[in-house]
C-alpha positions as semicolon CSV with decimal commas, in nm:
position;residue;x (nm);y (nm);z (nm)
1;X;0,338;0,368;-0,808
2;X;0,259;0,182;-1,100
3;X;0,434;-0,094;-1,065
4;X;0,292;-0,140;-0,713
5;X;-0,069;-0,127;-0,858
6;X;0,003;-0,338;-1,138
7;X;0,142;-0,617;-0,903
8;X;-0,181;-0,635;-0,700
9;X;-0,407;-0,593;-1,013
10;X;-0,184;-0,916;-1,164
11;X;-0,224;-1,101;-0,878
12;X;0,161;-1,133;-0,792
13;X;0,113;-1,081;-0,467
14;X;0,468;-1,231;-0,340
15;X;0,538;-0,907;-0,491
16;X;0,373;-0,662;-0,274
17;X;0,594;-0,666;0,078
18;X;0,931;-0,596;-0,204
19;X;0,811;-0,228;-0,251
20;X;0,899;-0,191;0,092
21;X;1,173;-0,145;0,287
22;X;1,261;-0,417;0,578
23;X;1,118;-0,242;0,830
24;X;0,836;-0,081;0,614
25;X;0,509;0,026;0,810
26;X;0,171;-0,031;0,576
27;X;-0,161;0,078;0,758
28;X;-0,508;0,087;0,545
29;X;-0,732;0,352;0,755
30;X;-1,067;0,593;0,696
31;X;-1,039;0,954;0,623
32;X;-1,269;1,016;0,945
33;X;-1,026;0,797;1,160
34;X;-0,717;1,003;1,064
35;X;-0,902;1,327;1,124
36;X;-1,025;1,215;1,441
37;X;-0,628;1,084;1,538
38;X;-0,756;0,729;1,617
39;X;-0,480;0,465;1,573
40;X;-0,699;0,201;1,509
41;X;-0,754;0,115;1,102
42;X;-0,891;-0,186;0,877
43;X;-0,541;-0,329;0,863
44;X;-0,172;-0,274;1,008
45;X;0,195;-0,432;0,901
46;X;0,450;-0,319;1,100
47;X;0,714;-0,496;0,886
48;X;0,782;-0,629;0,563
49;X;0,777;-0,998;0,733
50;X;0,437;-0,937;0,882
51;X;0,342;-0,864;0,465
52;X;0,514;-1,161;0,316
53;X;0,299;-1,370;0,629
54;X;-0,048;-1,156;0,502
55;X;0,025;-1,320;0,156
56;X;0,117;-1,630;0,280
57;X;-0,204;-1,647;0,423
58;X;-0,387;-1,462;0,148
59;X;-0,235;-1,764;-0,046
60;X;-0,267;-2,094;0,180
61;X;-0,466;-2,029;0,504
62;X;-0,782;-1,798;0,461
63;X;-1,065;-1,853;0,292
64;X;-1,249;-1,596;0,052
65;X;-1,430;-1,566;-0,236
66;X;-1,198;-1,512;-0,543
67;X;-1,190;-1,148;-0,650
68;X;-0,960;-0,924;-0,833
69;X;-0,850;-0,593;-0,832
70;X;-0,810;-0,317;-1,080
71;X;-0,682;0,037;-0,962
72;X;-0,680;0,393;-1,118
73;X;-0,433;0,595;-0,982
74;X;-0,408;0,975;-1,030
75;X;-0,082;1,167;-1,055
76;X;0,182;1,140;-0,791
77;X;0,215;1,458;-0,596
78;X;0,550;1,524;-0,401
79;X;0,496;1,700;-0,032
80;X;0,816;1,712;0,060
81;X;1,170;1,632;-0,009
82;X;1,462;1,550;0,211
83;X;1,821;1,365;0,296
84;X;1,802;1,096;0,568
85;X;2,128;1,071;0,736
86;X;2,057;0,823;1,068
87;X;2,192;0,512;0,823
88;X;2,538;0,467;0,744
89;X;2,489;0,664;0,447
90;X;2,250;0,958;0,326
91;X;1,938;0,879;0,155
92;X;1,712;1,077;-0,046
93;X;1,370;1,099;0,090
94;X;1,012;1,217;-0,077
95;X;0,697;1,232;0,116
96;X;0,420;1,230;-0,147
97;X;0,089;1,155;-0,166
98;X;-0,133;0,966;-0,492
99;X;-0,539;0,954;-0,555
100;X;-0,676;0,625;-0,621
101;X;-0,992;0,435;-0,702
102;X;-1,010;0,056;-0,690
103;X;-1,287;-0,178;-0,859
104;X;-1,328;-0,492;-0,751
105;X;-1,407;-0,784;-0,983
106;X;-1,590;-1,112;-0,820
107;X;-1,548;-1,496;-0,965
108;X;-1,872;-1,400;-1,144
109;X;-1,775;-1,122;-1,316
110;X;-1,967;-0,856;-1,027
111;X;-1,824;-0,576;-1,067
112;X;-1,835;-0,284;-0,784
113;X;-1,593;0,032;-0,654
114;X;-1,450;-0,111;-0,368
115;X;-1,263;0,156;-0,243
116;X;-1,165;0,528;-0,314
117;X;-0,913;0,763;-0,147
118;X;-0,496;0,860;-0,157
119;X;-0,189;0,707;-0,067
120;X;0,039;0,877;0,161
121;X;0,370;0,763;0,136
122;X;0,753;0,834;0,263
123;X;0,976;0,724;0,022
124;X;1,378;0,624;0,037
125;X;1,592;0,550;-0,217
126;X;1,813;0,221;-0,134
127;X;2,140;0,124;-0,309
128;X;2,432;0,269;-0,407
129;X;2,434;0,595;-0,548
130;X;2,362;0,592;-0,924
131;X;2,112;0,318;-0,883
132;X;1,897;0,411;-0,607
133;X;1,572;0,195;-0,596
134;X;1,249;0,414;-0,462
135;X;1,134;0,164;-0,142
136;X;0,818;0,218;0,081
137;X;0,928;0,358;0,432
138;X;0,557;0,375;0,493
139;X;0,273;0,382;0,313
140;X;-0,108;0,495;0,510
141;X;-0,409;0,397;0,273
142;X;-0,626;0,673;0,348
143;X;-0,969;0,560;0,196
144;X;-1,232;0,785;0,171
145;X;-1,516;0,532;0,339
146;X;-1,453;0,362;0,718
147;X;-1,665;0,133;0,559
148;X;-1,544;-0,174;0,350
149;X;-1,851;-0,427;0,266
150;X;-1,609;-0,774;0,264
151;X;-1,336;-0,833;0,399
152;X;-1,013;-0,688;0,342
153;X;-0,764;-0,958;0,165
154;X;-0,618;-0,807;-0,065
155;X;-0,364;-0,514;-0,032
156;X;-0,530;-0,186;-0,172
C-alpha cells in the first residue's frame, strides 16, 4: 500500500500498472454509484496494458495542467482471506480494504483535497513459494464524492 502511494506521489508513474497483476482490473467510482450498483465510474482498466497505455498518455499525448499528488493512507484492514486454486498452483488471497485522503498540489503551489474515500482491493501473492510478491487482482477506488472538479489524470 505504501509503496503504491509513494509511486504516484513521486511521479513514477511507469510504476503504477506493476502493482498489478496481468490481467488486473482498476476502476475509480463514487460511494453513491456503488450503493446504487451502477457500473459506470470516473475511470476503468480492464488490464494492466490498458494502465501502461493511461501513462503513456498521461506522459506523451494529453494535455493538463501539471499537478502532483500526495496521499494519506489509513491502516490496511483485511476482509477476508483465502487460497486460489484455478492457476496451476495455489495462491494466497486477501480481500482488504484501506482509507485514504489525497491533496492535490498545482504548478503554482494551489493546494486543495482532491479526493477522499477507501480502497478495496483483492490481493494474490505471485511467485514461488517463499517469495510471494502481493499483486493487485483488482483494486475499486471508492471515493467518497461522484464529484471530481478536473479531470482525472492521475491514478488515485
Amino acid at each position: 500500500m505504501v509503496d503504491y502511494v509513494h509511486a504516484i506521489d513521486e511521479g513514477d508513474y511507469e510504476r503504477w500498472p506493476t502493482f498489478f497483476t496481468e490481467d488486473g482490473h482498476y476502476q475509480v467510482t463514487g460511494r453513491e454509484n456503488l450503493a446504487r450498483g451502477w457500473v459506470a465510474g470516473m475511470l476503468l482498466c480492464d488490464n494492466r496494458d490498458m494502465m501502461v497505455d493511461r501513462i503513456y498518455s498521461l506522459r506523451q499525448v494529453n494535455v493538463w495542467e501539471p499537478h502532483t499528488y500526495r496521499h494519506v493512507i489509513g491502516p490496511t484492514q483485511v476482509l477476508e482471506v483465502g487460497m486460489d486454486a484455478s492457476g496451476a498452483t495455489a495462491r494466497f488471497t486477501a480481500r482488504t480494504q484501506t482509507n485514504y485522503l489525497c491533496v492535490r498540489t498545482m504548478h503554482n503551489g494551489e493546494q486543495k483535497l482532491f479526493s477522499t474515500g477507501r480502497y478495496l482491493d483483492d490481493i494474490v501473492f505471485e511467485g514461488p513459494p517463499g517469495g510471494d510478491v502481493p499483486k493487485l487482482r483488482s483494486r475499486m477506488v471508492i471515493a467518497d464524492s461522484n464529484q471530481i472538479d478536473t479531470l482525472l489524470v492521475i491514478p488515485i
